[in-house]
N, C-alpha and C positions, 0 to 999 in steps of 0.2 A: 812604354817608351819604345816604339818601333826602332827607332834609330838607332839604339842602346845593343848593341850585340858583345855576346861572350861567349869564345870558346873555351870551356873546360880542362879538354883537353893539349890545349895552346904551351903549356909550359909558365905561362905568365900568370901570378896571381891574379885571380877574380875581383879581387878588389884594385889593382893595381890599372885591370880592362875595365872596370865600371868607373874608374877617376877619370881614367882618360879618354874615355866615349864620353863623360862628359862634359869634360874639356874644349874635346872637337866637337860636339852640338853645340854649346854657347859661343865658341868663334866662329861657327857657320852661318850662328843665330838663329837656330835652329831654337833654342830657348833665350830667352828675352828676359832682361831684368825685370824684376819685379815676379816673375811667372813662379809660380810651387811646382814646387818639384811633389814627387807623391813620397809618402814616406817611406822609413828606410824598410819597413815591415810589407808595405805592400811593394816595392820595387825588392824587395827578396825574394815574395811569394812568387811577383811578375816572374823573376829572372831563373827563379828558383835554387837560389843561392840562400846560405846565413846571414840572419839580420844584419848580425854584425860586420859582417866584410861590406856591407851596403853602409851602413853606420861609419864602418873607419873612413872610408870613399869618401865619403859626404863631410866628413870632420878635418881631413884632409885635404879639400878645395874649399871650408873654411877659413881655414889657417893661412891659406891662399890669399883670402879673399874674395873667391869667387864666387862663394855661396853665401847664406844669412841663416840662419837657423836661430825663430823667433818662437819661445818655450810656451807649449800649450798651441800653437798655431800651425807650423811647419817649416817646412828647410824654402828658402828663395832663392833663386838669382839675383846675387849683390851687383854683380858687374862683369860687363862684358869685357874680355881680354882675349886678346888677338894670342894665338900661341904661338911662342916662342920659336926659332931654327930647331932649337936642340931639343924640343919635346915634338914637334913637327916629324921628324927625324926618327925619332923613336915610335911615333905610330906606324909610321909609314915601315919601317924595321920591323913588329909586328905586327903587322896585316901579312907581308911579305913574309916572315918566317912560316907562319899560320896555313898560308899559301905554298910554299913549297913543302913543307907537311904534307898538307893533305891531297898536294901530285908527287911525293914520292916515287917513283916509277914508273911513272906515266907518262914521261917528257924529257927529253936532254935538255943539257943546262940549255943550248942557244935556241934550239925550239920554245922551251917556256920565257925566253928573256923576248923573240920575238913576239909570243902570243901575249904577254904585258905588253909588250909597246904597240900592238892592235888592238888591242883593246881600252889601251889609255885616250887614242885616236879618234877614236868611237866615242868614250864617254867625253872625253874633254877636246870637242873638234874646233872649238875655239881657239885654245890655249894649242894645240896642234900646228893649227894653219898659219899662227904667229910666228912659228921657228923657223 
């Protein structure tokens, strides 16, 4: 799962970064109902994390709804769900913490607040030339 990234050293549980990358993949549609996901064993080995934090992920967009986990077959995408403000928020809060992490020292605050806002420009020049 390309799309699927964790940092370790993030502060954020591992499993709490592998619910919500794939949260944000099925809003993006990036996975699609009906589609398998790989199980929790090989997305551990992928990510190289404990089964079980890939297991709790998975059991946890369960409970959601979001996934299907059909016994002897594999975990599915149940349904597509648009995510929330307030989980929106919270990635966006984590990517950005992650981010000033790992420039520590390398940028003042207004320097790194302009280099986000060039390069939000860049990747979303759409959603830019709107405002």
């Amino acid at each position: 799962m390309a799309y699927l990234r964790i940092d370790p050293s993030s502060g954020v549980p591992l499993g709490v970064q592998i619910a919500n990358g794939l949260r944000l993949a099925i809003a993006q549609g990036r996975l699609e109902v009906g589609e398998q996901l790989p199980s929790a064993r090989d997305l551990a080995g992928e990510l190289q994390v404990n089964f079980h934090t890939v297991r709790k992920a998975y059991r946890e967009l369960e409970a959601e709804g979001i996934l299907e986990f059909r016994r002897g077959v594999g975990t599915y995408v149940k349904e597509l769900r648009p995510l929330r403000a307030a989980d929106l928020r919270r990635l966006v809060r984590d990517h950005l913490t992650m981010l000033v992490q790992d420039t520590a020292g390398l940028a003042f605050d207004d320097e790194l607040k302009e280099l986000v806002r060039q390069e939000l420009e860049r990747i979303l020049p759409e959603r830019a030339r709107r405002r």
